[in-house]
C-alpha positions in Angstrom: 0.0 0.0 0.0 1.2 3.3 -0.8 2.2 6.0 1.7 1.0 8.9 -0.6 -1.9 8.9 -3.0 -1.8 11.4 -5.8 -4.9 12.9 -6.7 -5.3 14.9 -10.3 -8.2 16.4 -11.3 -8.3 17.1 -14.5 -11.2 19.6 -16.5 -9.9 20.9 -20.0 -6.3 20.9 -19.0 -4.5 19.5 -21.9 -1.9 22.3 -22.7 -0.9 21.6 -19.3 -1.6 17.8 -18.3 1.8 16.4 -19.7 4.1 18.7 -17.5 2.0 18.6 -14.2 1.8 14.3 -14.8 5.4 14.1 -15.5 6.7 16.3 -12.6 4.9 13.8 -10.4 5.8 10.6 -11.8 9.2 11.8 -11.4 9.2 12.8 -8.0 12.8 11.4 -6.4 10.1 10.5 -3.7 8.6 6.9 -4.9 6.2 5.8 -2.7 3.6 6.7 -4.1 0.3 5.9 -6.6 -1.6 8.5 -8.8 -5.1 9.0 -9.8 -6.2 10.5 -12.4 -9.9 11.8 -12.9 -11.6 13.8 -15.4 -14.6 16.2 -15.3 -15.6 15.4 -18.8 -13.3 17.3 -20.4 -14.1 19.0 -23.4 -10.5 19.6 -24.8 -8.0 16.6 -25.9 -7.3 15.6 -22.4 -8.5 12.1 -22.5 -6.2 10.8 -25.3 -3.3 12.4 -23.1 -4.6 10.7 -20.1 -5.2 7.3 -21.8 -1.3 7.0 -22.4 -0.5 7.5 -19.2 -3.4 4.9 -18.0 -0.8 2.1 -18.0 2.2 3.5 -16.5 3.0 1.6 -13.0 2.4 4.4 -10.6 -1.2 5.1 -11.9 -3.9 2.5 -10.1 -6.4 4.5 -11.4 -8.4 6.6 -14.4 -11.9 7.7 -14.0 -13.6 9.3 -16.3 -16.9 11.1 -15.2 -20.1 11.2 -17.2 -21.5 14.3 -16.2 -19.6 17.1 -15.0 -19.6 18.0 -11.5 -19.6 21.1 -11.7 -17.2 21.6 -8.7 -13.7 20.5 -8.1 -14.1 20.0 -4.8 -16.6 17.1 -5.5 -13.6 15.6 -7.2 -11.5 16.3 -4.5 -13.8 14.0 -2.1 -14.0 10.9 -5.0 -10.3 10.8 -4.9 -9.9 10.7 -1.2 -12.0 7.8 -1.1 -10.5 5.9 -3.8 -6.9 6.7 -2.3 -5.3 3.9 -0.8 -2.7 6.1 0.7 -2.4 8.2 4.3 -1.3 10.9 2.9 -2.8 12.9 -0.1 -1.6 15.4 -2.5 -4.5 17.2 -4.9 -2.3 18.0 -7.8 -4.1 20.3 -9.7 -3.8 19.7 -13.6 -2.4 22.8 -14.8 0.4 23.3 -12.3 3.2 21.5 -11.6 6.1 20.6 -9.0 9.8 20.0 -8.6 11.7 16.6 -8.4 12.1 17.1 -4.4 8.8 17.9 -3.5 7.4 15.1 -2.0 10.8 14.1 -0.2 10.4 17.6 1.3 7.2 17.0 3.0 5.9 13.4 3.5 9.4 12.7 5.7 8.0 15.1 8.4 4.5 13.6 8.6 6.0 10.6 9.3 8.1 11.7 11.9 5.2 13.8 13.4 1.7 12.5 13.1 -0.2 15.9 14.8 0.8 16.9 11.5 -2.5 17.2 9.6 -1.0 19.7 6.4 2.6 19.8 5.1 2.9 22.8 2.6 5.6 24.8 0.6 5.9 27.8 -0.5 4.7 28.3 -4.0 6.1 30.3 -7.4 3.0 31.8 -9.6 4.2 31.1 -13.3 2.8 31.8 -16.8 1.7 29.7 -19.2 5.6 29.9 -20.5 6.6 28.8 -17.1 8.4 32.2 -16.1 8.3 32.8 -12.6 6.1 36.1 -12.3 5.4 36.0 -8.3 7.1 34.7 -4.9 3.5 33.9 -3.0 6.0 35.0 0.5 4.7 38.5 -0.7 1.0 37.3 -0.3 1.8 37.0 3.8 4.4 39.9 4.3 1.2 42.0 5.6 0.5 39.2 8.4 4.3 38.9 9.1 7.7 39.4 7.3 9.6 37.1 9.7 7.0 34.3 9.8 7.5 32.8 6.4 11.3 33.2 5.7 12.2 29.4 7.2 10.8 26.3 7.7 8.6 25.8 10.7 5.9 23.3 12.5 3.3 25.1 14.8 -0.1 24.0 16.4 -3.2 24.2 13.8 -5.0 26.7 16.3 -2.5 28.8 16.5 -2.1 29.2 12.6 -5.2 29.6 12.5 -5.9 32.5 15.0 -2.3 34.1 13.5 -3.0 33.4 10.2 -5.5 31.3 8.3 -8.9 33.4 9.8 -7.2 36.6 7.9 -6.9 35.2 4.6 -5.7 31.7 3.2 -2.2 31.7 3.8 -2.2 28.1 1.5 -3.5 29.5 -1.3 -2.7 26.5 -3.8 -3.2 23.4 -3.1 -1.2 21.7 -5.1 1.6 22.8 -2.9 -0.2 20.9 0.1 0.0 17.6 1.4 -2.7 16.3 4.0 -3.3 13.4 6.2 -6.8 11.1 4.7 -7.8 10.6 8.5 -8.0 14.2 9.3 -9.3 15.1 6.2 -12.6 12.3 6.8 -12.8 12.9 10.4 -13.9 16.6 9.2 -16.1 15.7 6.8 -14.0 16.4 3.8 -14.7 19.3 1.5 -17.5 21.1 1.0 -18.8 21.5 -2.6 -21.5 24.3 -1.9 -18.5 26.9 -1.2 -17.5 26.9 -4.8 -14.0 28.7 -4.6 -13.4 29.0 -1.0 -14.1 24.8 0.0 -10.0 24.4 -0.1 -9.5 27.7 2.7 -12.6 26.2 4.8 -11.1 22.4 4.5 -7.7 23.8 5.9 -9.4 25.3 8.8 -11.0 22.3 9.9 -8.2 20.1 9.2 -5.6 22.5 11.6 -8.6 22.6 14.1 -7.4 19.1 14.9 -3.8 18.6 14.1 -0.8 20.7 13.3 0.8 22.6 9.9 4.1 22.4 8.8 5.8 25.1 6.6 8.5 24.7 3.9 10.0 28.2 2.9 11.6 26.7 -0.2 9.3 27.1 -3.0 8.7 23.6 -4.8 5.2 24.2 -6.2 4.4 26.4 -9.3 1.0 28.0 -9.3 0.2 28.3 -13.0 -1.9 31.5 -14.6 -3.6 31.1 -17.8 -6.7 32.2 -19.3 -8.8 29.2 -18.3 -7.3 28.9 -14.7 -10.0 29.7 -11.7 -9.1 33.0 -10.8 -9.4 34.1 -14.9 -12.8 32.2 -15.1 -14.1 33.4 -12.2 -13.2 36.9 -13.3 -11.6 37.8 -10.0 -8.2 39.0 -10.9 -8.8 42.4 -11.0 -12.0 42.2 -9.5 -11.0 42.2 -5.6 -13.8 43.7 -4.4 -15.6 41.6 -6.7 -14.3 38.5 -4.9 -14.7 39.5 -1.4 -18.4 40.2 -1.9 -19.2 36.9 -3.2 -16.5 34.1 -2.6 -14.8 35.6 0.4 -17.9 36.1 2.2 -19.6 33.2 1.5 -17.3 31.2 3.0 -16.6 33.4 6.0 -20.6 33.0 6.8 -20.1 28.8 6.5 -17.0 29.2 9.1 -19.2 31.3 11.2 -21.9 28.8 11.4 -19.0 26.1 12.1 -17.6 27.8 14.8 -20.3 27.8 16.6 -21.8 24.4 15.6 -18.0 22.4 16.0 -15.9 24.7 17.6 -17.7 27.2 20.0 -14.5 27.5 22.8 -12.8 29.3 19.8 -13.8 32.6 20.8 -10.9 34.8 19.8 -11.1 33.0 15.8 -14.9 33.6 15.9 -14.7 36.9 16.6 -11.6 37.8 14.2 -14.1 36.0 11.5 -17.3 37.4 12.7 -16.0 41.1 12.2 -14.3 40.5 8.9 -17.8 39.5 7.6 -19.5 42.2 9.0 -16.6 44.2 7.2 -17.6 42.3 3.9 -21.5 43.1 4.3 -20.2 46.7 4.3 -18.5 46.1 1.1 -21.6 44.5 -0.7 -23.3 47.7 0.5 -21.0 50.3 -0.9 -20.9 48.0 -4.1 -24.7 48.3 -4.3 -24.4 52.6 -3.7 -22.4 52.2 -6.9 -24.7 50.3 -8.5 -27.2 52.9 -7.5 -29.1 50.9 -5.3 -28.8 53.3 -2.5 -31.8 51.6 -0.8 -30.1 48.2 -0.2 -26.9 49.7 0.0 -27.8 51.3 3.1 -29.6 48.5 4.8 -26.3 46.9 4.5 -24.2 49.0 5.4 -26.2 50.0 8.3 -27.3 46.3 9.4 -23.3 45.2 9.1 -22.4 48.2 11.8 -20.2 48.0 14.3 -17.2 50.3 15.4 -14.6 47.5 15.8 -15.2 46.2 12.2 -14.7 49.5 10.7 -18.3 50.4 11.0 -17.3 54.7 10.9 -15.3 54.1 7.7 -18.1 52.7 5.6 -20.5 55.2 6.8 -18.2 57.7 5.5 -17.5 55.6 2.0 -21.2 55.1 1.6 -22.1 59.3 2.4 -19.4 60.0 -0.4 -20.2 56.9 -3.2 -23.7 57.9 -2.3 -22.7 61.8 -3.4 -20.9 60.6 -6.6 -24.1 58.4 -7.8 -26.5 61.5 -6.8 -24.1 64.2 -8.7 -24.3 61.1 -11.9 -20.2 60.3 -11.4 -18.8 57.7 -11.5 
């Protein structure tokens, strides 16, 4: 039986699916099986899949009838086919170095609290040029934190870290431990692009994290990657209003259900969506729904989540929309 199970999800990935398959099956890492599923791709991804069907490391191909229609559906099939302890989602279009594995599963070994073993990740093009270092995606929580390796309790990360913004923002760059990962019931297809931020949280509210500062993942963006589908690139306030928040309001409702001694997380998460209601509002001012706008802004009140400052936005969007600016 395998110690790691390999998980690739595949959904009109084709350009890509040779590189991220390959960087896997040559891991210097060995131990290890791959399974490949498709979410009835559209593109030429099955005839790139089907010559890999046979290869010794892959135990499985499954090909899906009917799309779907969220990844994190395919997330939970291939958890339950795994046969391994350990699982790495590698997502189709990025890819990883040679060490990557050997970086990571030799710690959870060594340390079974250890519920997530990540590095750092590289955000590439569709050329493979290195176009962003993700350490500058957590230099606003801390510039210290993220410079070297380190292990820290999953509560703590959380309460530091993780309820501010997910600090593993790719998965592929994770690894995870299957009993964890069941024990909290998985990931949650409803929250279509927050499930893997909400998964982490519940994971590390049972086990551990550790952090590798060496980047051996490569994030890849291309025109059909989520964030480009989704339209939230240069959309941020976009993204909070509808993804962001959405998931926030799950956590809040699993705080209190799963988790109700965490007081100090709840309340870090509970004003961040109040923070986020105010942000729908002003969104609606602009939209010249001043009506709703204000309900929301009003309704989502309070001083400690910068209550004062989105009265003051909304008196001067709502200004702008009655003058006719824009």
């Amino acid at each position: 039986m395998p110690v790691v199970s390999v998980i690739v999800p595949n959904y009109n990935h084709a350009p890509y699916l040779k590189r991220r398959l390959d960087s896997i099956l040559n891991q210097s890492y060995d131990d290890f099986d791959v399974t490949i599923l498709d979410d009835c791709s559209t593109d030429s991804s099955r005839i790139l899949i089907d010559t890999y069907r046979n290869h010794p490391k892959v135990s499985g191909v499954v090909y899906n009838k009917t799309n779907s229609g969220s990844t994190f559906h395919q997330w939970n099939k291939g958890v339950e086919l795994s046969k391994g302890e350990i699982i790495w989602i590698a997502e189709s279009d990025d890819f990883a170095d040679h060490d990557f594995l050997s970086a990571l599963v030799p710690v959870m070994l060594d340390n079974h609290r250890i519920g997530i073993a990540y590095s750092q990740s590289f955000q590439v093009n569709t050329e493979e040029e290195i176009i962003w270092n993700f350490k500058h995606f957590t230099d606003n929580l801390s510039l210290s934190q993220f410079k070297t390796d380190f292990t820290m309790r999953g509560r703590n990360f959380i309460e530091q870290f993780l309820v501010h913004k997910n600090v593993i923002p790719n998965a592929s760059g994770a690894i995870f431990r299957k009993s964890y990962y069941q024990q909290v019931g998985g990931a949650e297809p409803s929250i279509k692009y927050c499930s893997d931020w909400f998964t982490w949280i519940k994971i590390l509210f049972v086990s551990d994290v550790f952090f590798s500062a060496t980047p051996r993942n490569y994030f890849r963006y291309h025109e059909q990657s989520v964030i480009a589908r989704a339209g939230l690139e240069n959309k941020p306030g976009h993204y909070v209003e509808i993804y962001d928040r959405a998931m926030r309001k799950r956590l809040n409702s699993y705080l209190k259900e799963k988790v109700p001694e965490s007081k100090d997380i709840s309340h870090k998460n509970h004003r961040y969506v109040l923070r986020e209601n105010s942000n729908e509002g002003l969104h609606d001012i602009r939209k010249k729904r001043l009506f709703s706008g204000w309900q929301k802004i009003m309704k989502s009140f309070h001083p400690g989540a910068n209550g004062f400052n989105s009265i003051k936005e909304g008196l001067k969007e709502s200004v702008k929309v009655g003058l006719g600016r824009r």
